[in-house]
ROROLUM-17969 format. One record per residue (C-alpha): x, y, z. Coordinates in Angstrom, 2 decimals. Example, Ala and Ser with C-alpha at 12.3 -4.5 7.8 and 13.67 -1.06 7.14 Angstrom:
+---------+---------+---------+
:       x :       y :       z :
+---------+---------+---------+
:   12.30 :   -4.50 :    7.80 :
:   13.67 :   -1.06 :    7.14 :
+---------+---------+---------+
% end
This chain:
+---------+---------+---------+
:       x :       y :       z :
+---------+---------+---------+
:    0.00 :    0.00 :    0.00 :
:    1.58 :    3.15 :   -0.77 :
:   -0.80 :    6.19 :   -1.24 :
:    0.17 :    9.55 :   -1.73 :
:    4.06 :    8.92 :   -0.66 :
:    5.22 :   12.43 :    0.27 :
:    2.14 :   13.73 :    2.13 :
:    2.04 :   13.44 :    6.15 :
:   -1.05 :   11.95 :    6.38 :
:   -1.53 :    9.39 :    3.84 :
:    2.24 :    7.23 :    4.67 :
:    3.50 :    4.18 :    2.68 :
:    2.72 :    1.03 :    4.61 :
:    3.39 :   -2.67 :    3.35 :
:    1.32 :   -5.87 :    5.65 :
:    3.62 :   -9.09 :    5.47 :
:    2.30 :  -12.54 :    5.18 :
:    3.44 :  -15.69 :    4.12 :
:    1.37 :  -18.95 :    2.94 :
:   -1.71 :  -16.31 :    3.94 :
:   -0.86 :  -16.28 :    7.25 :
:    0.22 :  -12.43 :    8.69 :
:    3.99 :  -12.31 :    9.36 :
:    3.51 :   -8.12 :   10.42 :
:    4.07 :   -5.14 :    8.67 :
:    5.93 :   -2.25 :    8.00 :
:    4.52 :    1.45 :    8.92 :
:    6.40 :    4.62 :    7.44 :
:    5.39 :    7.60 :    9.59 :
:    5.74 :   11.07 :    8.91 :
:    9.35 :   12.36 :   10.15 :
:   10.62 :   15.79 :    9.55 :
:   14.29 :   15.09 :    7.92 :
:   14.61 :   11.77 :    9.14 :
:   13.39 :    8.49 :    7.30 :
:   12.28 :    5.91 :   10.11 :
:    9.77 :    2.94 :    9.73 :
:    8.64 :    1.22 :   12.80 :
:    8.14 :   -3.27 :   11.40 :
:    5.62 :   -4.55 :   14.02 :
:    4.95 :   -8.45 :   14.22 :
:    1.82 :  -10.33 :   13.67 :
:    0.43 :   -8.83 :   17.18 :
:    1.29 :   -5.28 :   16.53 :
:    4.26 :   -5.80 :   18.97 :
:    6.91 :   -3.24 :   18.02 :
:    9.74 :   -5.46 :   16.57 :
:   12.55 :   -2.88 :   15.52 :
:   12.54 :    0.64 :   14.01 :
:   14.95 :    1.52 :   10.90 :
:   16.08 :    5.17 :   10.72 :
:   18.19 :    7.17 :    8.48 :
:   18.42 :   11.25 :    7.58 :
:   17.45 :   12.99 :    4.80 :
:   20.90 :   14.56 :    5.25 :
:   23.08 :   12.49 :    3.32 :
:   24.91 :   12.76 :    0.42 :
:   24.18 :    9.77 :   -1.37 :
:   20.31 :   11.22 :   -0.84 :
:   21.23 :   14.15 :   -2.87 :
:   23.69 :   12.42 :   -5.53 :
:   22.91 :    8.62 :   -6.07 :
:   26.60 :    8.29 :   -7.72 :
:   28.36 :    9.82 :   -4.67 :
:   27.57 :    7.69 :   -1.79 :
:   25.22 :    5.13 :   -0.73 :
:   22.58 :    6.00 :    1.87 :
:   22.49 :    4.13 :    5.48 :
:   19.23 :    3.18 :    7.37 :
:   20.33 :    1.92 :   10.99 :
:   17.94 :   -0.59 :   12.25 :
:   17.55 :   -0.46 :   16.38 :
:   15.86 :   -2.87 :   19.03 :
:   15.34 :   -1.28 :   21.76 :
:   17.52 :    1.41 :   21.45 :
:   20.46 :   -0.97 :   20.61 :
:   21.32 :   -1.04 :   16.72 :
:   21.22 :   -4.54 :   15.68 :
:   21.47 :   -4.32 :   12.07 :
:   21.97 :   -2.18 :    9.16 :
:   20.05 :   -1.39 :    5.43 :
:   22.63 :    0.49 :    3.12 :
:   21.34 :    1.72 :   -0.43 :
:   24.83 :    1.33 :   -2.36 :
:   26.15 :    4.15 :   -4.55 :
:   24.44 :    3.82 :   -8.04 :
:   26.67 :    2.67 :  -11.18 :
:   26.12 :    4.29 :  -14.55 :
:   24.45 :    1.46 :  -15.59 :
:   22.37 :    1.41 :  -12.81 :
:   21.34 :    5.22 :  -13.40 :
:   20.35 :    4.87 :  -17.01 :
:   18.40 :    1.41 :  -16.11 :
:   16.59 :    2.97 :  -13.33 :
:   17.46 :   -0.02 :  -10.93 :
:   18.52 :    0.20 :   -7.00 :
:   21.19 :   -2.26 :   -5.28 :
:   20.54 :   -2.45 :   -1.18 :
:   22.46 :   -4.71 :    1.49 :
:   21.24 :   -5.81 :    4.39 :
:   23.57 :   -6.22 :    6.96 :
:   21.16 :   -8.55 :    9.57 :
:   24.39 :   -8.34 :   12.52 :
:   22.65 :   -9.62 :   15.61 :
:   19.12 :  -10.27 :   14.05 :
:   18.59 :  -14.43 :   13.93 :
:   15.65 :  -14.54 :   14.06 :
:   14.26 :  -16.03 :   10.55 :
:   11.05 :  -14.29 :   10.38 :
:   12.92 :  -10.52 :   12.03 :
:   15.13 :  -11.63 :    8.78 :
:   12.28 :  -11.46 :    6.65 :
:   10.41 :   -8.19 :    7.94 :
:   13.79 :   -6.47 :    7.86 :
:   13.89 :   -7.27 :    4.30 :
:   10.39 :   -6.23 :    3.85 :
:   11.45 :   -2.81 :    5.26 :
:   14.36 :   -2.29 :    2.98 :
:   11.54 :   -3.11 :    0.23 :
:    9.43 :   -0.42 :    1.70 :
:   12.16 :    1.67 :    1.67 :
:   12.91 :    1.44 :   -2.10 :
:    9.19 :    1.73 :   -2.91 :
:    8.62 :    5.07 :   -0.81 :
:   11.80 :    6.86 :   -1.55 :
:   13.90 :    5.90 :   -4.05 :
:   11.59 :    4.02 :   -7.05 :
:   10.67 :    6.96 :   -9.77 :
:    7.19 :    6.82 :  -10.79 :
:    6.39 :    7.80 :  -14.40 :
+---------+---------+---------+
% end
């Protein structure tokens, strides 16, 4: 679900699931200069929080620098989305390369909501829309 990406009221959201039954999902509320989703589990139990500013280069100039979310649990970060810098190639294709650096997250279905996240994160900020 991603209405209106952009306006403070109507934020990007994506629900997980998996063989129809609801893994959790991934809310993208409205932050002034900072990008930060909060990726609740299947009870609405706060699982982690991702969180990067708009304040960095790679923001501004795709082929200068790649862009870092930290992901934290409980204040603690425990993992780490980077958007890497873009490639000509890449540019002219209009295609995005991310790695997920899951650290201390073992946990296989975390795994798979912090993956939905960086997902959400492509889709809401860095996807062009024709």
């Amino acid at each position: 679900n991603k209405p209106f990406q952009g306006w403070c009221c109507m934020r990007p959201s994506f629900s997980v699931s998996s063989s129809g039954q609801q893994m959790g999902e991934v809310d993208d509320p409205c932050r002034c200069c900072l990008v930060e989703q909060e990726v609740y589990g299947p009870n609405k139990n706060l699982i982690f929080k991702t969180a990067g500013t708009l304040c960095q280069t790679g923001i501004w100039c795709s082929m200068c620098a790649g862009v870092y979310f930290d992901v934290t649990k409980h204040g603690q970060k425990v993992a780490q989305i980077e958007r890497l810098p873009m490639e000509t190639e890449e540019c002219c294709l209009m295609t995005n390369r991310f790695m997920i650096d899951f650290n201390s997250i073992q946990d296989p279905q975390e795994r798979k909501m912090l993956l939905a996240s960086a997902m959400l994160l492509d889709l809401a900020y860095f996807e062009e829309t024709g």
